[in-house]
N, C-alpha and C positions, 0 to 999 in steps of 0.2 A: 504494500500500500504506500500512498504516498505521505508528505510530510502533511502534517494537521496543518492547518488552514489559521493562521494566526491575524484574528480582525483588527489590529493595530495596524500591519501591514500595510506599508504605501503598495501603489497599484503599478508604479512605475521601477520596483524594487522586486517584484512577487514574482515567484518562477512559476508560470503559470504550465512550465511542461509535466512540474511534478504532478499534476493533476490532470494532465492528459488533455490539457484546452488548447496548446497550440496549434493539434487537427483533432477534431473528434473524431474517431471514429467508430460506427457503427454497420459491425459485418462489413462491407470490401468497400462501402462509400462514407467519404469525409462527410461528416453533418454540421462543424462549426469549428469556430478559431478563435482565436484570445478578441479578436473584432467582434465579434457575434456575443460572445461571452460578456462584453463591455456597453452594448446594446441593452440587452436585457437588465443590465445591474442599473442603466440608465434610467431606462424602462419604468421599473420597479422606481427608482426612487423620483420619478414622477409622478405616482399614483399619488393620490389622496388618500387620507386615512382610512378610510370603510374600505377604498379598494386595496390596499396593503392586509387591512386585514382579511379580507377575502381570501387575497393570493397568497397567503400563510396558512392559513386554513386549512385551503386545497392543496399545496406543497405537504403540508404536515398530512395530511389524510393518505395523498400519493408514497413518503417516504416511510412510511408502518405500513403499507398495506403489504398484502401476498403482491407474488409476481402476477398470480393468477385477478387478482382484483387491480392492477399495477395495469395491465393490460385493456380494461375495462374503461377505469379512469380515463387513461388514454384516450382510446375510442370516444368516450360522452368530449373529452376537450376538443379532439379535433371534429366532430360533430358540430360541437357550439361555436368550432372557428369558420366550418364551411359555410356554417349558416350568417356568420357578421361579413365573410367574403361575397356572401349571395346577394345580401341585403333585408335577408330574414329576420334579424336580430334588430 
């Protein structure tokens, strides 16, 4: 495993390969990079308080679940995203 994740840590100081974000990968295709990774942390700390705790929530629910309910999860988010891509939502 890698080295534990120290939130002091400047962002421009952090080995982000020990944690495997300078290519994600997932089976034989790269899914993200320490740019994608810095998006998201952007992302988030744009939200608004109700939506942070939302997105805590749902992370917290995602990282205790089985793989088998991991899966699931999955699916209902990207369901909820195809549908904000459609104009569903």
């Amino acid at each position: 495993m890698g080295q534990p994740i120290n939130v002091h840590t400047k962002v421009d100081s952090f080995d982000f390969e020990s944690i495997g974000a300078r290519k994600m990968i997932s089976g034989d295709r790269v899914v993200g990079d320490k740019n994608d990774l810095m998006r998201m942390l952007l992302s988030f700390a744009n939200l608004r308080e109700k939506e942070r705790v939302l997105f805590i929530s749902q992370m917290n629910e995602f990282l205790l679940a089985s793989p088998t309910l991991r899966r699931r999860i999955i699916e209902k988010w990207r369901d909820v995203a195809d549908g904000i891509e459609e104009g569903a939502v």
